[in-house]
C-alpha positions as CSV (number, residue, x, y, z in Angstrom):
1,X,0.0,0.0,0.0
2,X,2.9,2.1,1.1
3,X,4.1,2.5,-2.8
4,X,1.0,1.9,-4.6
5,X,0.9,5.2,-6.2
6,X,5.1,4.4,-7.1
7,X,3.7,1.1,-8.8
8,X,0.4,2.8,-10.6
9,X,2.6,6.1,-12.0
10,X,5.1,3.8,-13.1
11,X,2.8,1.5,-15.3
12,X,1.0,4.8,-16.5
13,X,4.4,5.8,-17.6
14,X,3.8,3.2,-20.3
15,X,2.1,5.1,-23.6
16,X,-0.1,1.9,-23.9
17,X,-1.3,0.9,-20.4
18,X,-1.9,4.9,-20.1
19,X,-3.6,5.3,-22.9
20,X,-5.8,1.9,-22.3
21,X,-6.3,3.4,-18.8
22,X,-8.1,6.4,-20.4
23,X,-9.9,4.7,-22.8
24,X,-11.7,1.9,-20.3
25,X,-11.0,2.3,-17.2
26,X,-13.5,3.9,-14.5
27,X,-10.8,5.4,-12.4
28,X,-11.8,8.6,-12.1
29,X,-14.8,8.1,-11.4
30,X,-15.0,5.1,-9.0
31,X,-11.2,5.0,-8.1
32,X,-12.0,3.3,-4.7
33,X,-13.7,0.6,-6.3
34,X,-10.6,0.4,-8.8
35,X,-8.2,0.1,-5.5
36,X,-10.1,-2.7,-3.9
37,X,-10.4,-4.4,-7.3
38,X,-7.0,-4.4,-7.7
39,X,-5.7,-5.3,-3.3
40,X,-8.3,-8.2,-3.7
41,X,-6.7,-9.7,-6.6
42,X,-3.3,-9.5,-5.0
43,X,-4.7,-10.3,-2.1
44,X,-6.8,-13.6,-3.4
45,X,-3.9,-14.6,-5.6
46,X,-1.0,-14.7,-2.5
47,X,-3.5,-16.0,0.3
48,X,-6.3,-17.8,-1.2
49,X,-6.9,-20.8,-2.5
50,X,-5.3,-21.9,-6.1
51,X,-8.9,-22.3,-7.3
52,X,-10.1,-19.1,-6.2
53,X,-7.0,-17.2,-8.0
54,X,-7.7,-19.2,-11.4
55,X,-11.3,-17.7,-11.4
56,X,-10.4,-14.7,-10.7
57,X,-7.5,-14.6,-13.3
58,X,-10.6,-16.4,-15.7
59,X,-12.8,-13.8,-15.4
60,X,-9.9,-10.8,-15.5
61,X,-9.1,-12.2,-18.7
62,X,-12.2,-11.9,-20.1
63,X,-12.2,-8.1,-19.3
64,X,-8.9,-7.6,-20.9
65,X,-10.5,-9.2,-23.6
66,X,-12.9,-6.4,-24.6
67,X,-10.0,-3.5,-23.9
68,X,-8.4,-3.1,-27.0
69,X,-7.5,0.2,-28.7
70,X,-5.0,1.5,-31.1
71,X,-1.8,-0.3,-30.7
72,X,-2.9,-2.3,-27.5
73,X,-4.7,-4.7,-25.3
74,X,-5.2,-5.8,-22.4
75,X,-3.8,-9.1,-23.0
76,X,-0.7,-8.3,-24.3
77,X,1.6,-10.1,-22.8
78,X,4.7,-7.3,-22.6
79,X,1.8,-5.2,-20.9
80,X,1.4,-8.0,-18.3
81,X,4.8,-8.9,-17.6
82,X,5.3,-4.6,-16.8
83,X,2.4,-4.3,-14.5
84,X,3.3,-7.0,-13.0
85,X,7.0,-6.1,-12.7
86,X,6.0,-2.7,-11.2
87,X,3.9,-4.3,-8.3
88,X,7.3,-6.4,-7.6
89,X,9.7,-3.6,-8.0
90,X,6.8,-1.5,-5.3
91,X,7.1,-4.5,-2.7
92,X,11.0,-4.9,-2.8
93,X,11.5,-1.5,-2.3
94,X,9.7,-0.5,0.4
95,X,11.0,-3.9,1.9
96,X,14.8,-3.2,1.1
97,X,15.0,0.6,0.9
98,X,12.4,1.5,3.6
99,X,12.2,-1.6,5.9
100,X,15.9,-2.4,5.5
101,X,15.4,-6.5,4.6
102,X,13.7,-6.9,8.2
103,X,13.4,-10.8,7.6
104,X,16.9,-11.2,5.5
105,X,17.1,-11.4,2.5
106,X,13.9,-12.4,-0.1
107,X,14.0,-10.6,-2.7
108,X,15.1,-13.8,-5.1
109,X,12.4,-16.1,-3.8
110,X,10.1,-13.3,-4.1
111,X,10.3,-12.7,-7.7
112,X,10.0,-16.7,-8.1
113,X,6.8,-16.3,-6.4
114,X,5.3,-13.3,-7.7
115,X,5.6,-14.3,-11.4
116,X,2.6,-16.1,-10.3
117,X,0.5,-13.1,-11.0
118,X,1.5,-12.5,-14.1
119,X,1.1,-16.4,-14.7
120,X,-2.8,-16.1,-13.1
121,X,-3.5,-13.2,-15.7
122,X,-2.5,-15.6,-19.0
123,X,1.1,-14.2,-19.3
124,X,2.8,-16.9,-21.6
125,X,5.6,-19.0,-19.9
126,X,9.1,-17.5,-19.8
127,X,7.8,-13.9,-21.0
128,X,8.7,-12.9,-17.3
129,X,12.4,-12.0,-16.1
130,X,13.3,-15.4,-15.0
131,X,15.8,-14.6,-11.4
132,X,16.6,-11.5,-9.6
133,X,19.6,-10.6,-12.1
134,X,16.9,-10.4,-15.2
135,X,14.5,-8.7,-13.1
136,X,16.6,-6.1,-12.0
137,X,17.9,-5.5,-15.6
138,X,14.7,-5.9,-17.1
139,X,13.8,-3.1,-14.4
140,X,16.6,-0.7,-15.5
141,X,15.9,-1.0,-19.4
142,X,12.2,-0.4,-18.4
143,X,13.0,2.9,-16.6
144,X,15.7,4.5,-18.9
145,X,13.5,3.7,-21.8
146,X,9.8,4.9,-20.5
147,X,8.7,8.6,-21.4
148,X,5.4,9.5,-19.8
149,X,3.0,11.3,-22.5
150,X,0.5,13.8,-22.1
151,X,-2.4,11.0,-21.6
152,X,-0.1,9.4,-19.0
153,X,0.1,12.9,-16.5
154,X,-3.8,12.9,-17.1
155,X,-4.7,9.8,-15.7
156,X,-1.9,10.9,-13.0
157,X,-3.7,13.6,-11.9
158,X,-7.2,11.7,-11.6
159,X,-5.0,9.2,-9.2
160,X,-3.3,11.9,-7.0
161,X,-6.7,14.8,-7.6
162,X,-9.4,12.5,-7.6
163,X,-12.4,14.8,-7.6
164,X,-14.3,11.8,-6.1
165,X,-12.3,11.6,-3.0
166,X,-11.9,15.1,-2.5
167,X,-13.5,14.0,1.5
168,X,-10.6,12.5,2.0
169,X,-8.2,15.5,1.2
170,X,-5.7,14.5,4.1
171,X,-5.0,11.2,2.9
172,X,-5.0,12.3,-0.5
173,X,-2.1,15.4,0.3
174,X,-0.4,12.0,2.0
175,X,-0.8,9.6,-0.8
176,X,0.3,12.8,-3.4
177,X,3.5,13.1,-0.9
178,X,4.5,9.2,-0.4
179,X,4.1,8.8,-4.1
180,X,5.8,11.6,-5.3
181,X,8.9,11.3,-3.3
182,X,9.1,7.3,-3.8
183,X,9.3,7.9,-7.8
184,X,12.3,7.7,-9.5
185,X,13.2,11.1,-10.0
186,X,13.1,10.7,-13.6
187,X,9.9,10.4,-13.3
188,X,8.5,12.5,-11.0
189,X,10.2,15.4,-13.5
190,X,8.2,13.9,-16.7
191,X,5.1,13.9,-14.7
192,X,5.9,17.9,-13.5
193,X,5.6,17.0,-9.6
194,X,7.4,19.3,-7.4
195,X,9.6,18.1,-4.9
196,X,13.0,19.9,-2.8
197,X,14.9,18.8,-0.6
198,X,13.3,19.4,2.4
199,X,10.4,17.6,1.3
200,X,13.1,14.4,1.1
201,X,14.0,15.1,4.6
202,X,10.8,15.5,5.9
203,X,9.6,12.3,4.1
204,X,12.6,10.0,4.8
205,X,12.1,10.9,8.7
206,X,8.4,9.5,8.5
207,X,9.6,6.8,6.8
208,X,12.5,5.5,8.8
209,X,10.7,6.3,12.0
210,X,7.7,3.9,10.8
211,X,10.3,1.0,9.6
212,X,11.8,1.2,12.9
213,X,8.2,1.0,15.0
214,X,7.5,-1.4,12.6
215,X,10.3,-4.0,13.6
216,X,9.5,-3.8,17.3
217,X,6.0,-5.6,16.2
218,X,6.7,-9.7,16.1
219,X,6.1,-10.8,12.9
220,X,3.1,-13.1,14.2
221,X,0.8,-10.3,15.0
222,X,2.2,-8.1,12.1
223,X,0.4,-11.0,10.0
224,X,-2.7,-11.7,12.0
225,X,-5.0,-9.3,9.8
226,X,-3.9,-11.6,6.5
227,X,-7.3,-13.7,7.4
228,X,-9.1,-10.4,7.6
229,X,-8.3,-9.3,4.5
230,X,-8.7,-12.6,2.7
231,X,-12.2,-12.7,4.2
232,X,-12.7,-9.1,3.2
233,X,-12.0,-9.7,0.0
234,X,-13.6,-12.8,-0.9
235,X,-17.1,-10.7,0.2
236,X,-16.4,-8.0,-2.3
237,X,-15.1,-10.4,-4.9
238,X,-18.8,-12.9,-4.2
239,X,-20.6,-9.3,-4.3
240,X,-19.5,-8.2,-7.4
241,X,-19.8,-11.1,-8.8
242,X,-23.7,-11.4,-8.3
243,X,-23.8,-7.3,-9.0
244,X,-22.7,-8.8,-12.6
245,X,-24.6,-12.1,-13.0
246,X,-27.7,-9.7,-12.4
247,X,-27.1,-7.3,-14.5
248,X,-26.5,-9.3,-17.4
């Protein structure tokens, strides 16, 4: 959650997942519903059952199926295998950078597991980085190569100036903080986002002062809410699916 916006900028600095965005998605005007769509995927693929992830990858297939647009679609497999490597890339660095590797170090079996997503959504076998040293050069050719278009700092500001959520403005100056200063600065120049400095102090101290709380918790009760959420989810997952069955 911590670098969400990091992993949503970064795919949206993508000309085709950007412009796809604008053309189907419903993000700026039901952007919650987009986020929980999104955590309860990743959240039924990691902790639920393997049957439960293969409908869910079933049926997110089929929507990819009808988003198709000049140049792209939603079930091209180089589009996959980047969204999928900016949710990794999002998790390893808050884990390394921020968290400082609290369990040792994961970040190889990590990747071996997470290519499961991608795997979930259709993704053809070996069109993933295959280890840690592909991924991480796979990462690097991504981010020197990317330049974020005009359609790419729209849909940006509908994430970080959602009209919808303008109730929420404190949590939206937060998320608009966290996310700018986690970007690569490369990025956060193409997308015009201010930043100094001090805002790097100031957003470093948070952070390292949250890692370190963080650490004091034991890992069992850092992990006690995963049945929560997993039963959260699979509600809104079993409600949207008969929201669907009736309309059709």
């Amino acid at each position: 959650m911590l670098a969400a916006g990091r992993a949503l900028l970064l795919q949206v600095a993508h000309p085709k997942i950007a412009q796809g965005v604008a053309d189907h998605s419903d993000l700026r005007n039901r952007p919650l519903d987009r986020l929980f769509g999104t955590l309860d995927f990743l959240t039924i693929v990691a902790f639920g059952t393997e049957e439960e992830a293969e409908r869910m990858g079933r049926a997110i297939r089929r929507m990819h199926e009808r988003i198709i647009g000049p140049g792209y679609s939603g079930n091209d497999p180089d589009l996959q295998v980047w969204v999928n490597a900016t949710l990794i890339d999002a998790a390893l660095y808050v884990y390394e950078d921020i968290l400082r590797s609290p369990s040792g170090d994961l970040a190889a079996a990590y990747i071996d597991q997470a290519r499961y997503v991608a795997d979930v959504l259709g993704c053809p076998p070996g069109a993933q980085p295959a280890d840690i040293g592909a991924f991480r050069r796979y990462m690097e050719e991504m981010t020197t190569s990317l330049e974020v278009t005009d359609t790419g700092r729209e849909v940006m500001r509908a994430v970080l100036w959602s009209r919808k959520l303008r109730w929420l403005w404190p949590a939206l100056w937060f998320n608009r903080f966290v996310t700018t200063g986690l970007l690569p600065e490369r990025f956060r120049a193409q997308y015009g986002l201010p930043w100094s400095d001090r805002r790097d102090r100031v957003l470093w101290l948070l952070l390292r002062s949250g890692a370190f709380c963080y650490r004091l918790v034991p890992g069992r009760l850092r992990r006690a809410g995963i049945p929560l959420m997993v039963w959260a989810s699979r509600r809104r997952v079993a409600r949207r699916a008969r929201t669907y069955a009736a309309a059709k």
